[in-house]
Each structure stands twice: as structure tokens, then as C-alpha cells.
C-alpha positions in Angstrom: -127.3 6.8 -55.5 -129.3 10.1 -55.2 -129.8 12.2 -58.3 -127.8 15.7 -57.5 -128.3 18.4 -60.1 -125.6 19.7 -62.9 -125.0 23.2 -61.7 -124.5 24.9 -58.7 -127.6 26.1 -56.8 -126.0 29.3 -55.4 -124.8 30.2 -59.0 -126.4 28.2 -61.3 -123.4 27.6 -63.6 -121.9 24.2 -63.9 -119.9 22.5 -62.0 -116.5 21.0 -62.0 -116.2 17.3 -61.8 -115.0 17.3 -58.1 -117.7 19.0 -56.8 -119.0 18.3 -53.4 -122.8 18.3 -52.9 -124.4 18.1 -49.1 -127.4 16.5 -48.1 -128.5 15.8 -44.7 -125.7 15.8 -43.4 -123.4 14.1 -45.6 -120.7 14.9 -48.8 -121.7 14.1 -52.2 -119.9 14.2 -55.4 -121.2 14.9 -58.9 -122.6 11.4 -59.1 -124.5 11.4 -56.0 -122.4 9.0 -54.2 -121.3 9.5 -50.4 -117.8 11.1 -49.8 -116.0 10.6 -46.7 -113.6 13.6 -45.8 -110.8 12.7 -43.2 -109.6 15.6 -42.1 -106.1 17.2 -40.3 -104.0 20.7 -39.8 -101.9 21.4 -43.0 -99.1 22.7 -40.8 -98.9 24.9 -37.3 -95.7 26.8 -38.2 -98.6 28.6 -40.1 -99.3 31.0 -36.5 -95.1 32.7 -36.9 -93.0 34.3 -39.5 -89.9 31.8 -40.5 -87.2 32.3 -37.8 -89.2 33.8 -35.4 -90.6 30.7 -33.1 -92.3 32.0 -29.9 -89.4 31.4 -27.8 -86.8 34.2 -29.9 -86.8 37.5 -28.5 -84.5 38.9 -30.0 -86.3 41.3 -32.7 -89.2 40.1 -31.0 -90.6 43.8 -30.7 -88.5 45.7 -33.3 -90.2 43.6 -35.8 -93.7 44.2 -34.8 -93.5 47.7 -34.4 -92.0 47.7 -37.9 -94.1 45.5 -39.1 -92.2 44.1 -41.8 -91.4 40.5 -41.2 -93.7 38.5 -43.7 -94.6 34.7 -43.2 -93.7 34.7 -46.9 -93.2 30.2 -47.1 -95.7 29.6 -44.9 -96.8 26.8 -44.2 -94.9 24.7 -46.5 -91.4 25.8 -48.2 -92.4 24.6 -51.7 -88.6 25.4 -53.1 -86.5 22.3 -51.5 -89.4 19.6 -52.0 -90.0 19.4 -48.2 -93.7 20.3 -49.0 -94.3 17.0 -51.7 -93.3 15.0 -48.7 -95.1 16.3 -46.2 -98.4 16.7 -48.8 -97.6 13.0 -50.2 -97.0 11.3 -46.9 -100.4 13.0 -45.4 -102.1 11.5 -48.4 -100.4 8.0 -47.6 -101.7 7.9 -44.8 -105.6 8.4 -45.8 -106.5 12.0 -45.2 -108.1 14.0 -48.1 -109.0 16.9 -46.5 -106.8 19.9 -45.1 -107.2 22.7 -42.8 -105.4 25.3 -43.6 -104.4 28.2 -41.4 -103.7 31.5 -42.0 -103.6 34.2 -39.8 -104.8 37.8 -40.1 -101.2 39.0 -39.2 -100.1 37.6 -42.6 -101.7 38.7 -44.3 -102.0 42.7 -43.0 -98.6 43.1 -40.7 -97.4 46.2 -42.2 -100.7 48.1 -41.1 -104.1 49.3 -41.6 -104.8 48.1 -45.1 -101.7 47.4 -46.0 -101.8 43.9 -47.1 -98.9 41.3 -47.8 -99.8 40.1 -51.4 -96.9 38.2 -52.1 -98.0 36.1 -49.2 -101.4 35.9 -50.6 -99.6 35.0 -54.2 -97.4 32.1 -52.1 -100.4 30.8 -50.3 -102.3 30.0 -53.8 -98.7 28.3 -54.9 -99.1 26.2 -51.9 -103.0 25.7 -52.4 -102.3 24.8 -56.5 -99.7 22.4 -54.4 -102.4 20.7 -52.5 -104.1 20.3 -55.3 -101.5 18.4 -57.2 -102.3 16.0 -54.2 -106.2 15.5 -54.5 -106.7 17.2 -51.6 -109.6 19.4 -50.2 -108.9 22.3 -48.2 -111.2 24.7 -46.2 -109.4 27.9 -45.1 -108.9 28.6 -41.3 -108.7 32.1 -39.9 -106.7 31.5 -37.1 -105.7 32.5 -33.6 -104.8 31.5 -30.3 -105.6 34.6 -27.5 -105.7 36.9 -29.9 -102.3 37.5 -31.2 -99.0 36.6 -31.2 -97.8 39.5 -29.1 -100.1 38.2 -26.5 -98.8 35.1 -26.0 -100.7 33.3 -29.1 -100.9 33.7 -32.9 -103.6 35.8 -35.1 -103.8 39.4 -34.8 -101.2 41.9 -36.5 -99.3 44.2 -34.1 -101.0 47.5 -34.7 -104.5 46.4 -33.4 -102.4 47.1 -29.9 -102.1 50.3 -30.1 -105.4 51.4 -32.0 -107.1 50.1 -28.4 -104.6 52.4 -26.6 -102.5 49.3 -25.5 -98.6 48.9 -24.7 -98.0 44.7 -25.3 -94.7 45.5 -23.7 -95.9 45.4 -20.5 -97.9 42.4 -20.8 -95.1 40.4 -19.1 -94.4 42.9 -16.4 -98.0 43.2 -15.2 -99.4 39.6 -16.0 -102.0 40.6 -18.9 -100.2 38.1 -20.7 -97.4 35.3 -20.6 -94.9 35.8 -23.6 -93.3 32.6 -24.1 -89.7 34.9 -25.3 -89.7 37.0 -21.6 -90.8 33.7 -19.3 -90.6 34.1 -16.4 -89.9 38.0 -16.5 -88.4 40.9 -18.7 -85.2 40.0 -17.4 -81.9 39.8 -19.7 -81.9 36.3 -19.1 -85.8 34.5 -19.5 -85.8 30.6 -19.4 -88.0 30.0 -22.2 -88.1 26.3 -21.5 -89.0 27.0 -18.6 -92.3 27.9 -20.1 -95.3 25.2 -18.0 -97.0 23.1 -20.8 -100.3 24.5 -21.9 -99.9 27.6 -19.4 -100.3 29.7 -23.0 -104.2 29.1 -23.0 -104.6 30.8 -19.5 -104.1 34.3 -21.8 -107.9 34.1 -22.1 -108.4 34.7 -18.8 -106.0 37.5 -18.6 -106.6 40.8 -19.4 -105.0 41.6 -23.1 -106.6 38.9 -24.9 -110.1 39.4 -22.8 -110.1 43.2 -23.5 -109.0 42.6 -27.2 -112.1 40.1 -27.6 -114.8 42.3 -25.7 -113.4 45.6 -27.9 -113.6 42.7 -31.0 -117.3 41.8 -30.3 -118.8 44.3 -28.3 -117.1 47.5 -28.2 -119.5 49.7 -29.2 -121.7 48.1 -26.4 -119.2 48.3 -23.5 -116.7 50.5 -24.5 -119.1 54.0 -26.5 -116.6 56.3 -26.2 -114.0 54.3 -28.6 -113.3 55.4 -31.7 -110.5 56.1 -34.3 -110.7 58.3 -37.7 -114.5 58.3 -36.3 -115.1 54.8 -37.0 -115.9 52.7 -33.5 -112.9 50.5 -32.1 -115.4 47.7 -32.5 -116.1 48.6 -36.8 -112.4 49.4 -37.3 -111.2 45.7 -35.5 -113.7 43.6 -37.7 -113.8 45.2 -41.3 -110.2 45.3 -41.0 -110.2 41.4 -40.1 -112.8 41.0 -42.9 -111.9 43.1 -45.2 -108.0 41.3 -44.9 -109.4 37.9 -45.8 -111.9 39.1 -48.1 -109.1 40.6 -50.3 -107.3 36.8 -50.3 -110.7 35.3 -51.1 -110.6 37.8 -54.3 -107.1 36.8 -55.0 -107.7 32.9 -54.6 -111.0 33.4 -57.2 -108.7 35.2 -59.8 -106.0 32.7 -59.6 -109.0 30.3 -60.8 -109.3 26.0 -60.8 -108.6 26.7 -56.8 -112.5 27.6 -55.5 -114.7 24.1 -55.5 -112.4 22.7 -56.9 -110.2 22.3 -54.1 -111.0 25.1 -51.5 -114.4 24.1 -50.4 -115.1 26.5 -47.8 -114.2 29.0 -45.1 -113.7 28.5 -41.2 -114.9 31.2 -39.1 -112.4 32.7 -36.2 -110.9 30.1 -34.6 -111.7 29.4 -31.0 -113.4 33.0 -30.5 -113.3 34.0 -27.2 -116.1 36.0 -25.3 -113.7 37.9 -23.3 -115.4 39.9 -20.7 -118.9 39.4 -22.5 -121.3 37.9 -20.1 -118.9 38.0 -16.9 -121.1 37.5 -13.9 -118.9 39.6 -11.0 -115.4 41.1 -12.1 -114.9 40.0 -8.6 -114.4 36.8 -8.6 -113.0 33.9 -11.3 -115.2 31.3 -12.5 -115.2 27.6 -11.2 -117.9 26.3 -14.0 -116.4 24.0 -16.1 -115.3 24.6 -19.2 -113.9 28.0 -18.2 -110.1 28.8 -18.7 -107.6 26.5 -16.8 -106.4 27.1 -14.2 -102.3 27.1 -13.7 -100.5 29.5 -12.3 -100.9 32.9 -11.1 -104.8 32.9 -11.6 -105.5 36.6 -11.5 -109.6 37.7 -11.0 -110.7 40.5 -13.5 -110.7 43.4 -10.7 -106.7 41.8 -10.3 -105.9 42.6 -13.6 -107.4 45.3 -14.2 -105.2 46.8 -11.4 -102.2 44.8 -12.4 -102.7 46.7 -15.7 -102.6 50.1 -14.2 -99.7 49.0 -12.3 -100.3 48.4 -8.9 -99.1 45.1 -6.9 -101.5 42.2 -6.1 -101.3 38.9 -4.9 -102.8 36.2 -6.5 -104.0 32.7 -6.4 -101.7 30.6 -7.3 -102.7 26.9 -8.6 -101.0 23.6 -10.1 -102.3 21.1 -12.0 -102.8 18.1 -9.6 -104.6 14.1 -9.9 -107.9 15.7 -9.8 -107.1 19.0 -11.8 -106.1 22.4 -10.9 -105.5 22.9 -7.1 -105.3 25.7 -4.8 -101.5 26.0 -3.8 -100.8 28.9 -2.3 -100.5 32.8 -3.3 -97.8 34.9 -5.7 -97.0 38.2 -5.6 -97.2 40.4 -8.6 -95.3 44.0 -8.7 -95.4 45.4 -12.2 -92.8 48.2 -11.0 -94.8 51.1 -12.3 -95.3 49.4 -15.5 -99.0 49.6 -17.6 -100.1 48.6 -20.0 -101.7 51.6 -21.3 -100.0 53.2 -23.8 -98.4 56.9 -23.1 -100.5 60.1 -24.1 -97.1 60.9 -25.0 -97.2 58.5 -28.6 -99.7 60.6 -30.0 -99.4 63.8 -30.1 -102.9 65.7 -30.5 -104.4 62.5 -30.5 -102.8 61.2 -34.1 -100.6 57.9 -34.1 -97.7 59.6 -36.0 -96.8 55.8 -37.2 -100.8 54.2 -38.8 -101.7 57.9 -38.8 -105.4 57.3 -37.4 -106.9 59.9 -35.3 -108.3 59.1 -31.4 -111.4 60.4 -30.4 -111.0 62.8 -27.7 -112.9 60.8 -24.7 -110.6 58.1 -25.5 -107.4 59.5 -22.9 -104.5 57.2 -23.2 -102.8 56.1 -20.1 -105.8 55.7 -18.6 -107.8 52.1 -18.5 -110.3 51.9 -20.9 -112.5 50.6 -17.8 -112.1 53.1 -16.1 -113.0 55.6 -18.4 -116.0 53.5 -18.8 -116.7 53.8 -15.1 -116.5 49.8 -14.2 -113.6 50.8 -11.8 -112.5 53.6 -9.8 -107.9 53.9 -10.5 -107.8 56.2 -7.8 -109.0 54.1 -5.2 -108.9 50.7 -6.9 -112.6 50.2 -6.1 -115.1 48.0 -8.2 -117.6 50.5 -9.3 -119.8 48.2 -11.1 -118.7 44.2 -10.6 -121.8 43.1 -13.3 -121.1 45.8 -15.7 -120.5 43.1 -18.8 -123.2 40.5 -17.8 -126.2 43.5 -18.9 -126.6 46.3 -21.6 -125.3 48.9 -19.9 -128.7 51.1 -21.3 -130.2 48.9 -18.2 -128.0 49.3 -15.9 -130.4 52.7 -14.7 -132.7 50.1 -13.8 -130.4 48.3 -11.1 -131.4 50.9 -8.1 -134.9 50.2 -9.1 -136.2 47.5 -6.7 -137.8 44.5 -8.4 -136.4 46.0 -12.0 -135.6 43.7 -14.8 -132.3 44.6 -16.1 -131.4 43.3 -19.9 -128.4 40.5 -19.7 -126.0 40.0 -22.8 -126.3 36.9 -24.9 -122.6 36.5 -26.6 -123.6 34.4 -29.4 -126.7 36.2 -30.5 -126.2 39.7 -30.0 -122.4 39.5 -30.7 -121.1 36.6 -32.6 -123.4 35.7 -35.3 -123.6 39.6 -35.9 -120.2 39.3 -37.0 -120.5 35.8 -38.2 -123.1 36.7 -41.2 -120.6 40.1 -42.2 -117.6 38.3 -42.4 -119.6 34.8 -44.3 -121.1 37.8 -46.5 -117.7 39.2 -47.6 -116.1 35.8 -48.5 -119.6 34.4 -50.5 -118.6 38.1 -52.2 -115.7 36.1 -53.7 -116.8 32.3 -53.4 -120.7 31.9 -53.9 -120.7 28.7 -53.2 -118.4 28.0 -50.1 -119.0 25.7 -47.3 -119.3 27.9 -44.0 -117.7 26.2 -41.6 -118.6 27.6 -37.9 -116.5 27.8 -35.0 -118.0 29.2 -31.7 -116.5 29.1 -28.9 -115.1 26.6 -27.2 -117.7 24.2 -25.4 -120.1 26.8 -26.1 -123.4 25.7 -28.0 -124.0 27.4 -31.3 -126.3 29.9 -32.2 -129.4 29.4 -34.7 -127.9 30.3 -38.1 -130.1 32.5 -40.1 -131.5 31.3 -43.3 -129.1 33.9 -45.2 -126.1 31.8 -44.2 -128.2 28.8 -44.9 -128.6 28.9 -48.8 -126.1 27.8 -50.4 -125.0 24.8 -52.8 -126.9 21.9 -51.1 -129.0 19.9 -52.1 -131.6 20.9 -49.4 -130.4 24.5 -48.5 -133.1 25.1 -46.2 -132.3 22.1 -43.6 -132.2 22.0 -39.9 -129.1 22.3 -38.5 -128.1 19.5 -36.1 -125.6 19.3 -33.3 -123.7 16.0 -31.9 -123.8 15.9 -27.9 -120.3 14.5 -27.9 -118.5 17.0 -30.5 -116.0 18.9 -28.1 -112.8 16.6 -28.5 -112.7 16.0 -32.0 -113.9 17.8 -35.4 -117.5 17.1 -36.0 -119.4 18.4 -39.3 -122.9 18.5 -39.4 -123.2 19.7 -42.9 -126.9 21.0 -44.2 -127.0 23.9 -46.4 -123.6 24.5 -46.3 -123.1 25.3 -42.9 -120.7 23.4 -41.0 -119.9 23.3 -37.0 -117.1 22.0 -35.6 -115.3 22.2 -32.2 -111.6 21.0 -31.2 -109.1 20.4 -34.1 -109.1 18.8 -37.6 
């Protein structure tokens, strides 16, 4: 057995007896030996508040706009001892390690900094739970395009309408599929109507791909963005951060929960680049790996129109022996609906709800697009089809014949930007945490900087390594206490 040291590297204060150690590549406990860790999702019911499953409308948007409705017993209801029998039967069957989700809406629903502590307070009851099990557990930040309200699970309401967005006419003009209004706003949707899997094509529609850009790159591709004068960009992720760094606080000062049981932090799950990198807003992308490809497939130019309300037809496609097929066209008429939200609910530029202030260049009711010049409303013209594939400060260059022009690099410039803020806030409150990395999907990762490298292995400054084969299933390649993985646990 290898000879690990006593105390923790990052802290240099003992540690407790099930402590795990890495070391090229591999878990060790206290006494040096090899530790396996089989892995799964603690529970999915973790992405909606009880009694409001994807398919209920009904309070659907009341809720959210009030932004009351707590995921208080989430994931487990530790009260009727359902949760000992899910917990002991996972443990039955060999699994000693659990992911556990939590989205950001759970934790900050009722607004800008307004956080849901007795949720936090629950989630350590169900963590001290786990732990009555043996069970490690590495936190998940999660999200599936974006947010609930746009057709998924992760964001709160409110970060909607601090980009100057309506979700209520997602349905109406295609910028997402709601599984409550399928097929249409109609009094009567056919939820089970809803196409298996159809959920994931959000990321190729516009909500969740201008929620991601604005995420990652606003201040690159959207300048003239800003609220209480902090950029769109700033205000999304230090409100994201800032949400689970105040649980991270919370977990420490319950105490016997960090190392002991948590053992790291997951980074966003399945991140999207949304328009970041687009090649021509023209066209949709047939490289694989790109979002599938089922029903109405609109290109970015579409939505971006659809958005503004005006009727398209689109490319229709089914999923077929050999994959998604061409089958034939659909018509979309929004019916004057947009999805950007009325000058009208801010009066003077101030949200009379969250209060935050708009900066002037930012009009509502226009598209944020627009008012950066990619596309013409008026005449629904493409003004610049390559405007997210180069820095925009380059773009002078384009009439300059044989001109280099800079292009964007997503997980560079954009992703581990955000990557080493939020890793920095939760090593705040857990020193010693296992970073677990999550670019995204079928995307290689980006070189981690030695900051995010030191950390309790035994060999904090190691190499990172990659599997070739790591996109179906999780895969940890643990060095320094950094830890990728693609798929699910």
C-alpha cells in the first residue's frame, strides 16, 4: 500500500478517517489502499418543486412570476421513511457514491439574492441522511436548457426577465417546447403527446441558446447589457455562484458533512455554448454531435424571426433507421406573439417586481440581436451571419482583403473563465473539495490551470488525462483533484 500523509495538503489539519486521497488517477483512503467509487443520480425529482411535474400547467406561470413555490423535500421526503428505502436499497445493490442534484432555482426562486434557506437546511438533513448510509456524495449544479420555464430544469424564473425575455411566448413562437402547453397554448395541450427526447432540441432553439451566450459571453456579444450597472453576463454568474456558494457555507457550518461525506462539487451540468462559435446564423449544423434533430428544426436566422413574431416555415425531421430524416416542412405563425418582453413592464427602465434598473441602450421589445446589429427586424435581413464565430473587436477587419479576423474559443476564453470563479467561491467554503468538471457535451476539455490543480492529492501537480471513449458513461480521471466526466453517474 502507498504511504499517504495524516493531514490534508490543502489545509494541513487532519483528517477524518474516511478521507479520500487521489493519486494518478485513482481513490485512496487513509491507509493508502485503492477505493472503488460506483457511482448513480440520488433522485431526478430533484429538477421540480413537489406537485409541479413538467406536464401541470396549471399554476405553471403564477408560481414563477411569484416565485414562491420551494422544492422544500427534495429529493428524498425524509418524513414517511421512503428515503431509508430508497438510500438502503441503492446501497444493496453496490453503489457508494451519489450525485446529487440541486438546482439553482432552489435554492434562489424568490429573486435576486433572495435565497431559500430552509431548503438549504433540508438538503443537509438529506446529506446527514446519506451519510447514515456510508455514502459519498459530490454535489451537482444542475440543468437541462437552461431552466425549467424553457422546457428543462436549472435556472430561477427571474433570470427571464433581467435579459428582457417573455418565457410566455416560448410556446407560441418555438424558442422553446414546454412540455405543460404541447403542442400549443391552447386550453386543451396533450402533454402526452409530448415526442420522447424532443426536450433536448431546446438547445438549439433560441431561449436556451440566448440564455447560454448572455451566461458565457455577454459582455462579448451583447456590450450594451447591463442592469443596476453590472453586465448581464456579471449579474447571471455571481448570482449562480454566489447561490451555491451560500449552501457551500451552510453545508461547512452544519459540520461532519464536508470530506466526510461530500467530497466534491460538479460544475454546471451539460453547459451549453449557445450561440458561441456559430459558424453562419444561416444555416443549422450537420456535424455530429450537434443538437438532434426532431421536429420543427428551426435555423438561428428562423428563430430569431420567430422570436420577433413573424411566420416561418421550417424543416421538419423524424427520427428514422439511420437517424434524423428530412420529412417535409411546418409552418410556424406566432400570431403577433414575442418573446421580448414589453417596454411597458418597466416603467423608466426599473422592474417594479426585482427592482433592478436597465441600462438605457438596452430597449425592451426589441431583440437583443438586433440591437447588437446581427440582424436587421425591419427587413428580416442577416446583417452579419458570422457575428458569434469572431470577437466582434475584429469584425473591422472583415472588409479588409486577406485580414485575419480573431475566432472565439468557448472553452478557453468563456468556460474555464467561469469555471476557476465559481471552483474559487466553493474552495472558499470547502478547501479541500474534489472539482468535478463538466464541459460540454462531446466537447473536449480545456487545460485546467494549476490554481484549480492544487488541492488534497497526493500529487497535486499531475497531468490531467482524458479517456477516448468517455461520452456514454461517467468517467473520472482524478489528479489533483480535478475530475472530468461526461454522460451520467
Amino acid at each position: 500500500m502507498l504511504q499517504v500523509p495524516n493531514t490534508c495538503p490543502t489545509t494541513a489539519q487532519p483528517v477524518p478517517k474516511d478521507y479520500l486521497y487521489t493519486l494518478d488517477g485513482h481513490f485512496l483512503d487513509t491507509s493508502g489502499r485503492t477505493v472503488l467509487l460506483r457511482g448513480v443520480n440520488l433522485s431526478g425529482s430533484s429538477k421540480a418543486p413537489i406537485g409541479q411535474s413538467s406536464h401541470i400547467r396549471d399554476k405553471f406561470w403564477s408560481s414563477a412570476q411569484a416565485g414562491r413555490l420551494s422544492f422544500l423535500g427534495r429529493p428524498l421526503n425524509l418524513d414517511d421513511g421512503s428515503a431509508d428505502v430508497h438510500l438502503s436499497r441503492l446501497r444493496g445493490w453496490g453503489f457508494n457514491l451519489l450525485r446529487f442534484p440541486i438546482t439553482w432555482e432552489a435554492l434562489e426562486h424568490e429573486g435576486p439574492g433572495q435565497y431559500d434557506y430552509e431548503f438549504m437546511d433540508y438538503t443537509i438533513r438529506v446529506l446527514y441522511k446519506c451519510k447514515e448510509y456510508g455514502f459519498k456524495v459530490f454535489i451537482d449544479p444542475h440543468q437541462d436548457v437552461w431552466s425549467r420555464f424553457s422546457g428543462g430544469s436549472g435556472a430561477p424564473y427571474w433570470t427571464f426577465p433581467a435579459c428582457g425575455i417573455d418565457p410566455q411566448a416560448f410556446t407560441a413562437t418555438q424558442a422553446a417546447i414546454l412540455h405543460c402547453e404541447y403542442p400549443d397554448t391552447s386550453d386543451t395541450p396533450t402533454p402526452a403527446a409530448l415526442p420522447s427526447m424532443i426536450w433536448s432540441t431546446n438547445y438549439g432553439r433560441l431561449a436556451s441558446q440566448t440564455m447560454f451566450t448572455l451566461f458565457f459571453a455577454g459582455k462579448t456579444f451583447a456590450p450594451k447589457c447591463y442592469l443596476d450597472g453590472i453586465h448581464i453576463q456579471d449579474y447571471l454568474q455571481s448570482h449562480f455562484i454566489r447561490a451555491f456558494g451560500v449552501l457551500a457555507d451552510r453545508i461547512r457550518n452544519a459540520g461532519e458533512l464536508l470530506d466526510n461525506v461530500v467530497i466534491g462539487w460538479d460544475s454546471l451540468n451539460e453547459p451549453s455554448e449557445g450561440f458561441i462559435g456559430w459558424e453562419d446564423l444561416n444555416a443549422y449544423p450537420n456535424a455530429p454531435g450537434t443538437v438532434l434533430k426532431k421536429g420543427s428544426v428551426p435555423t438561428p436566422l428562423q428563430s430569431l424571426k420567430l422570436g420577433m413574431g413573424f411566420v416561418q416555415t421550417l424543416d421538419n425531421y423524424a427520427i428514422g433507421f439511420f437517424g434524423p430524416q428530412l420529412s417535409g416542412t411546418v409552418t410556424v405563425d406566432p400570431k403577433g406573439a414575442r418573446i421580448w418582453a414589453d417596454p411597458s413592464t418597466e416603467p423608466n427602465g426599473v422592474n417594479p417586481k426585482w427592482g433592478w434598473k436597465r441600462s438605457s441602450e438596452w430597449r425592451l421589445g426589441t431583440c437583443i440581436w438586433a440591437i447588437h446589429g446581427v440582424w436587421d427586424v425591419a427587413s428580416g435581413t442577416l446583417l452579419k451571419p458570422d457575428y458569434f464565430r469572431f470577437h466582434p473587436s475584429s469584425a473591422s477587419l472583415s472588409s479588409v482583403v486577406g485580414a485575419d479576423r480573431t475566432p472565439v474559443h468557448f472553452r478557453e476564453e468563456f468556460f474555464l473563465p467561469h469555471l476557476t470563479d465559481y471552483f474559487t467561491r466553493i474552495r472558499a467554503a470547502h478547501p479541500s473539495a474534489i472539482a468535478f468538471v463538466q464541459p460540454p457535451s462531446l466537447a473536449i476539455p480545456p487545460q485546467i490551470p494549476e490554481s484549480l490543480l492544487k488541492g488534497r492529492g497526493c500529487n497535486s501537480g499531475a497531468l490531467l488525462r482524458r479517456s477516448d471513449n468517455d461520452h456514454a458513461a461517467l468517467a473520472i480521471f482524478q489528479c489533483g483533484r480535478i475530475g472530468y466526466h461526461q454522460g451520467k453517474v
